[in-house]
N, C-alpha and C positions, 0 to 999 in steps of 0.2 A: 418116790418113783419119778423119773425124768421123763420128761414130755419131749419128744422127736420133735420139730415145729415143722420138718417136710412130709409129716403123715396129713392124710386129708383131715384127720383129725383138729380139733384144740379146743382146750381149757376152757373149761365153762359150758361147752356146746357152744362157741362162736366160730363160722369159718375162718379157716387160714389161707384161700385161695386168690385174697386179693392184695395186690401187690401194695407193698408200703409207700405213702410216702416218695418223695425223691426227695424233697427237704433233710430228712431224716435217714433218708441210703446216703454213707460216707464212706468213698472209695480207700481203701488201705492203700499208701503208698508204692510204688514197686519199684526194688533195691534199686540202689543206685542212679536213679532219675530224679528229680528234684520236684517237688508237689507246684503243679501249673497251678492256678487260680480259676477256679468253676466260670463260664462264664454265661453271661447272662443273654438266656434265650430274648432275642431281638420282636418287640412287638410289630404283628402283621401289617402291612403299611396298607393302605386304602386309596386310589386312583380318581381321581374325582375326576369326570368328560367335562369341559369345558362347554357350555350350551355354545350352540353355533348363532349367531347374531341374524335377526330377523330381516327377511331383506327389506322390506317396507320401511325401519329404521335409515336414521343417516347411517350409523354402523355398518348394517345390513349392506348399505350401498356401496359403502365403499371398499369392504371387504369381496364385493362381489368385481369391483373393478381390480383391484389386488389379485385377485386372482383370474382375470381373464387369460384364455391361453393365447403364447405366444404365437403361438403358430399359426393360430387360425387371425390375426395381425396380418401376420407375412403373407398369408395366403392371401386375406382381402386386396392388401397392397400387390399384390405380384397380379390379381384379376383387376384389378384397376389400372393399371398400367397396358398389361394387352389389351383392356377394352378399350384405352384410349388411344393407343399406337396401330389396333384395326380402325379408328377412327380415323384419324390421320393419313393410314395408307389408301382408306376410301378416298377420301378428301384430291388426294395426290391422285391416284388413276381418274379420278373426276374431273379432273383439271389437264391430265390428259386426253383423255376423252370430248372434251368438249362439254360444255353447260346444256341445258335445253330450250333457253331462251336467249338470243343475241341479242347486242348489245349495238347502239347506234355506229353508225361506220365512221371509221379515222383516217384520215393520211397519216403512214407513218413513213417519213424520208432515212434512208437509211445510207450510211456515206460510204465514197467509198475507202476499201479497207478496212471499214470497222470490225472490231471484233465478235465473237458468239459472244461476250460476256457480257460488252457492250450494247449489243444489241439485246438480251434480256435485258438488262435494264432499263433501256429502251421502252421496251413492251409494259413492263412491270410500271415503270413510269407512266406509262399512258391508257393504263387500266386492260391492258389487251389479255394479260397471263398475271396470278397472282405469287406462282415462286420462280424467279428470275436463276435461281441455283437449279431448280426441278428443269427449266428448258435447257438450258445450259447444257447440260448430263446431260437430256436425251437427244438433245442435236448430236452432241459426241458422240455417245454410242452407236447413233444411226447411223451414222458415217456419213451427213448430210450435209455436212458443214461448209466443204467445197462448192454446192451448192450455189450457194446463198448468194443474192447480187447485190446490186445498191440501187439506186434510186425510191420514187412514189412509190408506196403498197396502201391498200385500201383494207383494214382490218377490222375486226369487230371483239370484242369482249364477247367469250363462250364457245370462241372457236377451238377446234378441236388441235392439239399440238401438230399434227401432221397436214392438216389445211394450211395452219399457218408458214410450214414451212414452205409446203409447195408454192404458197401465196409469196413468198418472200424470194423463192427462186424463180422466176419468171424474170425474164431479161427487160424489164420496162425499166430503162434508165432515163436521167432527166437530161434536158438537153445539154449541150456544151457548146465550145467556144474556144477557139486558140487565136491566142492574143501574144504576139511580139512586139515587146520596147527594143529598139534598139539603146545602147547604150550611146549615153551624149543626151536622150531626151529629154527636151525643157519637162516641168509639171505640166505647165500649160499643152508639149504636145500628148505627152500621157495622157490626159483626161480628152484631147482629140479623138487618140485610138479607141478609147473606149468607145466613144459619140459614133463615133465611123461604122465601129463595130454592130451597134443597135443594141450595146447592153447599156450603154446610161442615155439619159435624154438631153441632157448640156453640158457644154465646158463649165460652167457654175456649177453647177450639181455636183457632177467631179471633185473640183477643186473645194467647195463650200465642207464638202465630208472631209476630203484628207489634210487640209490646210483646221479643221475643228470650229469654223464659224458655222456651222450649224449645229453643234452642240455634241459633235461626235468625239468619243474619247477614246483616245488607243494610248492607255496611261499605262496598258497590259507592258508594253514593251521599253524597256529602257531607255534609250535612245528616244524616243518619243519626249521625256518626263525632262531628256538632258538639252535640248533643246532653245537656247537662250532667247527671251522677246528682247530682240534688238532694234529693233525696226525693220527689220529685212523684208523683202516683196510677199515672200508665201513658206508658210511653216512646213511644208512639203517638200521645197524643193530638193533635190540633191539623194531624196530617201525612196521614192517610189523605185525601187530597185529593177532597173532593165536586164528581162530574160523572157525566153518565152513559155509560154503559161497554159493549161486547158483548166476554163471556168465554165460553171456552170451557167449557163444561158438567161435562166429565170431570177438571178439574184438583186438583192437591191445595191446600192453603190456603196454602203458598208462593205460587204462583205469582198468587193473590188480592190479597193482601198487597202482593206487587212489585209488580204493574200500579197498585195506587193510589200506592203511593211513588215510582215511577218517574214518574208523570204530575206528581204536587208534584217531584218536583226539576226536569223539563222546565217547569214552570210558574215557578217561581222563579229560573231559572238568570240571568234577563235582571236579578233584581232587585239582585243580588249587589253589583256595584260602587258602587248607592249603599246600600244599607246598609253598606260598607266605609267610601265619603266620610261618612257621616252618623254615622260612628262607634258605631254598636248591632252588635246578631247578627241573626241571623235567627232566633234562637228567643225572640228579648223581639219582634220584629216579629208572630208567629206571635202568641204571647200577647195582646198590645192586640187584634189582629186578632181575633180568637176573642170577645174583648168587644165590640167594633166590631159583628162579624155579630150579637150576641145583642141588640143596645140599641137596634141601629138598626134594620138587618135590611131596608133601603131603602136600594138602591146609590146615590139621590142624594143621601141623608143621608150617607153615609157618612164623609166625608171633614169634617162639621161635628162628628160625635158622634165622628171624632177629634182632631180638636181641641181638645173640651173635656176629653177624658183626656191630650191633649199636657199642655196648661196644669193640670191636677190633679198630674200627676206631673213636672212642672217649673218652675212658677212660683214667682216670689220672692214670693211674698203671704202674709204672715204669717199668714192664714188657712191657707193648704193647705202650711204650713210642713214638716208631718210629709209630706206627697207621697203622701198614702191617695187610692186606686182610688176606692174606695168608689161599687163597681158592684154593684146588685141581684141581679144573675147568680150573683155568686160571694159569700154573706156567710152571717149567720146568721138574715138574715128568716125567714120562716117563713109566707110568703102561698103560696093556692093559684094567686093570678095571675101570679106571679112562676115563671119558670123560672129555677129555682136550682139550679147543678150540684151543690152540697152536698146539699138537701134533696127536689126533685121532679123529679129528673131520671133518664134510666137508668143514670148512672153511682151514681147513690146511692140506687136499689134493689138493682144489682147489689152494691154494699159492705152493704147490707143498713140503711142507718143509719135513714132512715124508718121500722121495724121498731123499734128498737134506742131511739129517743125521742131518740137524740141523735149529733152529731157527733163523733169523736174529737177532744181536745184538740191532739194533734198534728199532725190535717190542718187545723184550724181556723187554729193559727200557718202554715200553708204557704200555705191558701188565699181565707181570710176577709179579704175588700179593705175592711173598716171597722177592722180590729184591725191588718196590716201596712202597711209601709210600701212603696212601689213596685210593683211586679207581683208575681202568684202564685206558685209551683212551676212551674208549665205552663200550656198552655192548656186554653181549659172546653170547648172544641169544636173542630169541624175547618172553620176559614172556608172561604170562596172565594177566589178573587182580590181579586175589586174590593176585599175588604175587606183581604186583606193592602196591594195597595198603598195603600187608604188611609189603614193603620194607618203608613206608612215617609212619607205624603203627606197630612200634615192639610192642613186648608184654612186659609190662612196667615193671609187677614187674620180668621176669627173668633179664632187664638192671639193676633193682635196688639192686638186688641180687647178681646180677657180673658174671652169665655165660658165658663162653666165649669157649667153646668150644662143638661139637657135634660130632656123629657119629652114623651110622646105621647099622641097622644087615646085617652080610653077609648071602649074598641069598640063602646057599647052607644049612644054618642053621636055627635051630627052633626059631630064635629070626631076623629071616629072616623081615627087613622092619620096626623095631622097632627104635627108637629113643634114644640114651643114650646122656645126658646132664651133662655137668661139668663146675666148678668154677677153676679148677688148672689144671697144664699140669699132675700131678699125678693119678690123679681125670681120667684125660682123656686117660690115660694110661691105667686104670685098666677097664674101658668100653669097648675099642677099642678092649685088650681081651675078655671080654664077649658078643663083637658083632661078633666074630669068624675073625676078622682079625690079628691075632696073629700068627708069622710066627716061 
């Protein structure tokens, strides 16, 4: 009898309901596929948590810094910044504002023309405001700038930006003083003007500052440094540049001194490159020049009466072979009409030599233009312009021409200031009559 194995039934009295096996269940192939190989169910894999690291540990610690968030970084840094920049902006309106305790009082001189910039700095400099950009800006934007004057202001450290300025625009200026050199003046009478004036207390004082025997140095300016010690009478002469001038009333003789040296080196700064092409200095330029103003002493002469000292101290004419000046100005004539720096002039009352009957030998070899040869020690006075440049700028064609001598009308006469011009000493003879100097 055949046993069904799908009846609930089976052999023996054992259930059939429980499934076989899979070991032993073998799938029959199916046509035309080719038998895959079983494959082996994958053991369940098991996820172990990593224990998180103690903070109290070093681990712990620095895993805790590894993971700080960024953001709250950025945010720190981004609240520390505004809290330092409200810092700051206090600071600045504070200083607008004014402080709450002032600060002992200053003179502060302010010049004139200076700048707002300048003048913060100024302040910033002398403890008055401590950001010099901060006043700067609000003068500007105030529109106060116009404002603002020069001279004494009396200020204090804590004052408030708008005090100061009002303090600074009040018209208390410092005294002044207008002072005219004529051109031609000795140093000697320069340092008179001053004396006259009541801004210095002696022709020494004067002369002690600009000449540098008192220890004063204006090394600032070129021409000062080019200066040769030759022996000459006074390291000044020729440079205290005549013009007229407004000084300030209260200064000391420094500051006299520089303003006329500073105006000659801005006056001659432009002449420099051709006195370098022309191969001179500018203290034999100065020199002629000084002769130039005293001979001529008419800027439309000028430029002829240098001419005829070009051709004296550089012609091949076996006449003027030795290369002598031999200018009236600087010799040992001895006329009252003649200005002569040696004999009637203020530089030779001040040496005392008029008194004295005579000239030192020694200034005579430096400065007497009949007895040397070429130019003086220095110069006899302090020209102007016109006549320095036309001591660097003779008038070309009288050197080509060959004059060499001049003379002007006597004053007393109709030909009074007029100019006679010659080529020979006979020449110059017969002018010097027609200029009424004929004795």
């Amino acid at each position: 009898m055949r046993i069904n194995r799908n009846d609930s039934g089976a052999a023996g009295g054992a259930s059939q309901n429980r499934p076989a096996p899979t070991s032993e269940v073998k799938k029959e192939p199916t046509a035309g596929k080719e038998p895959t190989p079983e494959k082996k169910a994958a053991p369940a894999k098991t996820r172990k948590r990593k224990a998180k690291p103690e903070p109290d540990t070093e681990e712990g610690a620095e895993h805790t810094r590894r993971h700080f968030p960024l953001g709250c970084l950025i945010v720190l840094i981004i609240l520390a910044l505004v809290a330092f920049g409200g810092y700051k902006v206090m600071q600045f309106y504070g200083e607008i504002d004014g402080g709450s305790e002032l600060g002992s009082e200053q003179t502060i001189t302010i010049e004139q023309g200076a700048s707002v910039g300048s003048i913060a700095t100024q302040l910033k400099d002398a403890g008055i405001i401590q950001y010099d950009w901060l006043f700067k800006e609000y003068v500007k934007y105030s529109g106060k700038a116009a404002g603002i004057q020069y001279g004494d202001f009396a200020l204090r450290s804590g004052m408030d930006y708008n005090t100061i300025i009002q303090t600074i625009s009040q018209e208390v200026r410092r005294p002044t003083a207008n002072i005219t050199i004529p051109e031609g003046t000795t140093a000697v009478g320069v340092a008179q003007i001053f004396v006259n004036a009541g801004l210095v207390d002696s022709v020494d004082t004067f002369l002690n500052c600009a000449n540098g025997t008192d220890g004063s140095d204006f090394s600032q300016y070129s021409f000062w440094t080019q200066i040769p010690d030759n022996g000459r009478l006074m390291k000044c002469e020729g440079y205290l540049f005549p013009d007229t001038y407004n000084v300030y009333a209260d200064e000391d003789v420094y500051y006299y001194v520089d303003t006329l040296y500073s105006e000659f080196s801005a006056k001659t700064e432009g002449l420099m490159d051709t006195i370098n092409e022309k191969g001179t200095t500018l203290d034999d330029v100065v020199k002629l020049a000084s002769f130039i103003q005293e001979e001529a002493g008419v800027e439309a002469e000028d430029a002829k009466v240098s001419a005829c000292f070009h051709n004296r101290l550089e012609s091949s004419d076996p006449l003027w072979a030795e290369h002598k000046l031999e200018s009236n100005a600087c010799s040992y004539i001895m006329q009252d009409v003649e200005n002569n720096y040696l004999w009637n002039s203020p530089t030779a009352e001040y040496y005392g030599w008029p008194a004295l009957g005579e000239i030192p030998e020694d200034v005579l070899n430096l400065y007497d233009t009949y007895r040397i040869s070429g130019l003086p020690a220095g110069p006899i006075s302090c020209p102007g312009y016109a006549a320095i440049e036309a001591a660097l700028n003779p008038d070309q064609e009288f050197m080509d021409e060959g004059y060499f001598f001049f003379v002007t009308g006597h004053p007393d006469t109709d030909v009074a200031g007029q100019y006679f011009y010659a080529k020979t000493a006979e020449e110059h003879q017969a002018n010097v009559e027609k200029a009424g100097w004929a004795y």
